[in-house]
Every structure is written in C-alpha cells, then in structure tokens.
N, C-alpha and C positions, 0 to 999 in steps of 0.2 A: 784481211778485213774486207777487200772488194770479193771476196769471194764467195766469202759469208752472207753477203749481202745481197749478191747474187742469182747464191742459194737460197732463199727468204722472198726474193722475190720469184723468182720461179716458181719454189713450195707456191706461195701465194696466187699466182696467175692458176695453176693445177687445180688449185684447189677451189678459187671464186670458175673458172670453165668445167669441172666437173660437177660444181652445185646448179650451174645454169642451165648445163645440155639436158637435153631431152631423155628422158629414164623407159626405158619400153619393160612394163612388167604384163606377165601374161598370167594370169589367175583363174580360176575355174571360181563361179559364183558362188558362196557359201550355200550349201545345204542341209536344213536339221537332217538330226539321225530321225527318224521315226519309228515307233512301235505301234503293235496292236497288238490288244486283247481282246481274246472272243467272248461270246455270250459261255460258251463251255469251258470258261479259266484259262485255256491255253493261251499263249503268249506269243508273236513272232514280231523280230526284227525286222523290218523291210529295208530293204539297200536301195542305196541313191537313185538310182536307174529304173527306181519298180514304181516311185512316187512321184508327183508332180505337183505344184502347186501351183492354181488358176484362181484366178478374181478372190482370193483369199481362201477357198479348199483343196483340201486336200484330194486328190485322186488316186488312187489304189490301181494299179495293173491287174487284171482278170482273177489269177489265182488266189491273191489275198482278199477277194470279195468272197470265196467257196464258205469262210467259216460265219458270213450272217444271212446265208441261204437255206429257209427252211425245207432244204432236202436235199437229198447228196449226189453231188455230182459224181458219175464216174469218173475212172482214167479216161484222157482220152475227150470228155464230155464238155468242153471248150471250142464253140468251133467259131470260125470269122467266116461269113456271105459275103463274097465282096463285092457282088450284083446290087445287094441291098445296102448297104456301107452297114453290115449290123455283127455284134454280138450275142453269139448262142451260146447257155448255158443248156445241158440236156440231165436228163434223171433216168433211171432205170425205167420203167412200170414194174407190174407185178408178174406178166407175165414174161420179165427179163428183158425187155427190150429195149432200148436207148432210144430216147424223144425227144422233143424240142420240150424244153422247159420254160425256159424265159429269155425275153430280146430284150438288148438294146440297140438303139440305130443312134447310130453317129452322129454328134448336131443338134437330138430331139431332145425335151426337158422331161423326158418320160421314157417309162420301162412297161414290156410287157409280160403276162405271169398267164401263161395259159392264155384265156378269155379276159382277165382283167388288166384294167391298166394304171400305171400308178404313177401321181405327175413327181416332178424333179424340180432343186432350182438350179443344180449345174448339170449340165448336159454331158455326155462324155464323148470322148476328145482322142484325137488319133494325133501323137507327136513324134516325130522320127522314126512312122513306120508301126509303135508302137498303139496300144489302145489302152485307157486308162479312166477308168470309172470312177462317178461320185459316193464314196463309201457312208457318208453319213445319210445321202437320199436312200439308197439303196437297204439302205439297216432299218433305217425308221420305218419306210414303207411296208417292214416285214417287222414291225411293233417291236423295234429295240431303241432303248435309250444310248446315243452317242454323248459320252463327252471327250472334251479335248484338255489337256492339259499342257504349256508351253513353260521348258524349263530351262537352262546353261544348256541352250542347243537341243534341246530332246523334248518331240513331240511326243505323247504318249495318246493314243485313241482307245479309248475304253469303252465297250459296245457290253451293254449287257440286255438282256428281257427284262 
C-alpha cells in the first residue's frame, strides 16, 4: 500500500513537472503551396524557396515571371548588374542578337521596357542572396488581368490577357 502510494505520487510529481517545463519546438513557418497559370494555359507549380510574401504580395523569383513577358527571353537571357543592384531580362532581335530587354532595380516601384517605364506598388526585393519580383505589377503593366485565389493552403495565380 505505501508503495502504491508512492508510485501515484511520483507518476504525479512527473507528470504536474513535465507539463510545466519549458517545451522547445522548432518549426519552419507555414507556407502556401502556390501555382501559376500563364496567359498561354500552361500551368506551373512554384516550390517554397521561388516565392515569397511581403506587405501582402506575392513575389515570384525571375524565371516564373518569363511566362507574362511579351517576348521571349532566351536561354541564358537572365542577367543580375550588381553595380546597378538591377535585374535584366534580354530578348533576341532579329538580327540574332541578345539585348537588354527590360530592368528592374532593387528597391524601385517601377520597371523598365526598353525606353518606357512602368510604375509598381511593390518593388522587388533581394532576400537571402535571392531576387524576387512583383508578379501581379509586372503582368498588369503588360495588359494582363491577375487574379488570386486563396484555398486549404493553395494559392492559385491566374494571369490571363
């Protein structure tokens, strides 16, 4: 019987100091899945690491902004200035040559197309090394309709003309 009793309060001490002590959990912060669809139907998953979200938009890494660019970027046709803290998108011409197509500079609420310039409200954003653009400034300013849709974790971005 004192033994029982014993045991009972033991269990009990265990179990009132294990619900008190301090619990150290280490979690990575939830992040939706995201997709995008282009103006041309096709469809891509973006993975965790490509998107970011600031002041409530979404930012897209370099390559998944190629599909609401009225012109095609080659291989290769990606480049980072880092004099300029800017992103170059380049395009072929006609007689073959690789050009400067369109900036963006780190920080600015605007992009440029050639000679034109086109304003932004989120500005794009360099985080761990990476560069990461505003996809819905970017689409609009090239006459595409963005919408969002937010579901059981899954952002869907739908970019059409």
């Amino acid at each position: 019987m004192v033994l029982r009793s014993m045991l009972a309060v033991g269990w009990s001490l265990m179990l009132v100091i294990g619900l008190c002590a301090p619990v150290s959990v280490s979690a990575a912060p939830y992040i939706d899945t995201v997709t995008v669809t282009y103006p041309d139907g096709s469809t891509t998953l973006v993975r965790n690491e490509d998107h970011i979200i600031t002041n409530g938009n979404i930012l897209l890494k370099p390559s998944y902004i190629i599909g609401v660019l009225p012109f095609i970027v080659p291989g290769k046709g990606i480049w980072w200035d880092d004099s300029r803290k800017t992103l170059i998108f380049a395009f072929t011409d006609a007689d073959d040559y690789i050009k400067e197509k369109m900036s963006i500079k780190i920080g600015e609420k605007q992009f440029k197309d050639q000679d034109d310039i086109y304003e932004l409200r989120q500005e794009a954003v360099v985080e761990n090394g990476r560069v990461y653009l505003p996809v819905r400034g970017i689409a609009e300013a090239y006459g595409h309709e963005v919408r969002y849709t937010k579901r059981n974790g899954m952002t869907e971005i739908v970019i059409r003309k």
